[in-house]
C-alpha positions, 0 to 999 in steps of 0.5 A, a space after each residue: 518468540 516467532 520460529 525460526 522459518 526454515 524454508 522461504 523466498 524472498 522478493 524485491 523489485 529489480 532496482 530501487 533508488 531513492 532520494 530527494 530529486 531521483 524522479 528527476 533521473 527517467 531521462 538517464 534512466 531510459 537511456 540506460 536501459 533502452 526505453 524509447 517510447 514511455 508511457 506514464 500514468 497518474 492520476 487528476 491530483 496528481 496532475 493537478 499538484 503539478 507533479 505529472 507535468 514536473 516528470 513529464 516535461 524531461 521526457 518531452 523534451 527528451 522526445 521519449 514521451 509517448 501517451 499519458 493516462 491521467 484518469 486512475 481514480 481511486 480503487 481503480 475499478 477492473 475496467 479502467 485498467 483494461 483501458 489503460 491497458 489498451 492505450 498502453 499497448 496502442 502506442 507500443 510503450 516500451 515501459 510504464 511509469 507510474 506516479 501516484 498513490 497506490 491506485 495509480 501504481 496498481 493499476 499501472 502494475 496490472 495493466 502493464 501486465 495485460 497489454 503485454 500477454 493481450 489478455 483482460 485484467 479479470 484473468 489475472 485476479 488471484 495469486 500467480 496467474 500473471 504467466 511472466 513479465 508484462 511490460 517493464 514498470 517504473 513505480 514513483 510513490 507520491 505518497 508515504 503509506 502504500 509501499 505499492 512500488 515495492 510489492 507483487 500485490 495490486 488491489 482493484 475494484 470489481 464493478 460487478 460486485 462492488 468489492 476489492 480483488 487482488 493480482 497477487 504475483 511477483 512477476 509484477 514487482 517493478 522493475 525500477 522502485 523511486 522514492 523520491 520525499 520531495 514528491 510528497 512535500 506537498 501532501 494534504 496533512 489528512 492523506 499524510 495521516 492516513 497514508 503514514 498510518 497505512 505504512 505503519 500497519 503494513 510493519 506491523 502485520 509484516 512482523 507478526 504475520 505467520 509467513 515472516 521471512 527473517 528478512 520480511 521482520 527485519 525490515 518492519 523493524 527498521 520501517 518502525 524506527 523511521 516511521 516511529 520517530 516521524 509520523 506524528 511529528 509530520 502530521 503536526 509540522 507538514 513542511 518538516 523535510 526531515 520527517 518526509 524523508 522519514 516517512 518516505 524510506 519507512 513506507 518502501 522499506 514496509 512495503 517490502 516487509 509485507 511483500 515479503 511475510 504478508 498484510 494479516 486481518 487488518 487488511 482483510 476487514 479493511 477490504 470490503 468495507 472500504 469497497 463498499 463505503 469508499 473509505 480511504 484505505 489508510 483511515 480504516 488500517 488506522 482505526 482497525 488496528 488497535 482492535 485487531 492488535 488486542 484480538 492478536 495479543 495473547 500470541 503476540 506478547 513478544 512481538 509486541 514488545 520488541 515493535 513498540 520499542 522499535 517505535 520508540 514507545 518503549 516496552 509494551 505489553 498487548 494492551 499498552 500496544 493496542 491503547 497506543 495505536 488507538 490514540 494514534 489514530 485518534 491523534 493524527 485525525 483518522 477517527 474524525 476521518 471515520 465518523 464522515 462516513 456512516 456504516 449501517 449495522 445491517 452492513 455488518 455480517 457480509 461484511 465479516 463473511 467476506 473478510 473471513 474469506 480472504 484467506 490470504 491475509 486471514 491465515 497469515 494472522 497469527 491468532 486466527 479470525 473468526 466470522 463472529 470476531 470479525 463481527 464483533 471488531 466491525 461493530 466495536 470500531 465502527 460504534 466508536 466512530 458513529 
């Protein structure tokens, strides 16, 4: 059983509000808080499922919509969010909404940040470099996996070195949080798959992190029980509102988990090789985790024993938690997702000396990872799916 922590904080964004059609409130929204000129940023799939327009169109209307950015691609790289930034600023925004995935709620968050201090993305990578509040943010997930709308953590890319880097700060947690289902009705079943899994290890390593706050575990639990009973079943039947629902509350309610303990050595073996191959974040999270989950079981057997039943699998032991997150990710399509891409075994050492020195998500773990077990994982999982 974990220790009791005896000194911790919590952080949580300043309102959230969820709900199938809540995305329809910004109007109000805006109102009620005395925003004038709204900027929103999305992405091309975003606006191409007919989402950004559907947002869009009450603020026209309401003569409140200043700018948008469309263009966020994936693993939005340090660059682009300097240019949002900049847009941002030029048209003196007096909030930012974000609609999208995590990229797009990231890069939102980041440049938020900048175009109120005037400063470029790069100066804020690390942990609590922000210096205060950027401009206020309104953060809508159209996807159940990232719980970006919940947390001080904004993942970039770096053009230089090709890898991923963080701002790490809770002066960039929302400060209004919608989680609206109807969003995600819409989903591809493979980003369902990825993103629901991603959601489901965020749990995970939010309960086993070292760093858990009592609340941080009380959350992943009861993200557990929702993503537990609803994963598989909206894989299986996307148009299920039941389990999109579901999947939207256990996706928030994790993310505010690991905002509050921390994302462990899944997390860190999945940074450089998903910024070096493009792979989708959530296929990796998925096809790590077994792995990782076996290399942590020997201090994690309680743990273990109380998620899995959270989950509604009943009572396992490390090994039985490990198999069955494997089959789950072998179940949902994350392993076919995996072998698309093929990963050199050259690949495999800077690989592990870069993931071993991430330290804010390596230290949290509560079994500590070496570069030669890194290694070893990285070879195990990607010869699975060679």
């Amino acid at each position: 059983m974990q220790s009791a922590a005896t000194s911790f904080e919590n952080h949580l964004p300043r309102r959230a509000i969820t709900g199938r059609g809540t995305s329809q409130t910004l109007v109000s929204l805006c109102a009620t808080n005395e925003w004038k000129r709204v900027f929103l940023v999305s992405d091309a799939g975003v606006a191409g499922a007919g989402l950004t327009q559907q947002v869009a169109l009450p603020l026209q209307q309401a003569r409140l919509l200043v700018d948008t950015f469309a263009e966020v691609p994936p693993e939005p790289p340090i660059d682009v969010v300097d240019a949002l930034a900049t847009r941002i600023h030029a048209c003196n925004a007096d909030v930012v909404i974000a609609l999208g995935g995590g990229s797009v709620m990231d890069a939102a968050k980041v440049a938020a940040l900048c175009a109120k201090h005037g400063k470029p993305a790069r100066e804020f990578l690390g942990i609590g470099k922000a210096g205060g509040r950027g401009v206020p943010t309104v953060l809508i997930p159209t996807t159940a996996g990232t719980g970006s709308e919940a947390t001080f953590v904004a993942i970039l890319t770096d053009p230089v070195t090709g890898n991923k880097a963080g701002v790490v700060d809770p002066c960039i947690l929302a400060d209004i949080a919608i989680v609206d289902p109807e969003l995600t009705d819409g989903l591809p079943p493979q980003v369902t798959a990825a993103a629901g899994m991603d959601a489901l290890v965020h749990a995970i390593e939010a309960f086993i992190a070292k760093i858990a706050t009592p609340l941080a575990r009380g959350l992943a639990l009861e993200a557990a029980r929702r993503i537990g009973q609803s994963l598989e079943i909206v894989c299986r039947e996307p148009q299920n509102q039941t389990a999109r629902d579901a999947m939207a509350i256990g996706s928030h309610l994790a993310g505010m988990a690991f905002a509050n303990s921390s994302c462990c050595a899944v997390h860190a073996l999945a940074l450089p090789l998903g910024g070096q191959f493009h792979i989708p974040h959530g296929v990796i999270t998925g096809c790590f985790a077994g792995e990782m989950m076996r290399h942590n079981a020997p201090t994690c057997a309680a743990d273990f024993a109380t998620f899995s039943q959270a989950l509604g699998w009943g009572t396992m032991d490390g090994a039985q938690f490990a198999d069955r997150l494997d089959a789950l990710a072998s179940s949902i399509g994350l392993v076919a997702q995996l072998r698309k891409t093929s990963v050199p075994a050259s690949s495999i050492p800077a690989m592990a000396r870069d993931a071993v020195a991430i330290r804010r998500l390596v230290d949290p773990n509560p079994r500590d990872v070496t570069e030669s077990d890194a290694t070893r994982i990285y070879q195990k999982v990607l010869a699975v799916a060679s």
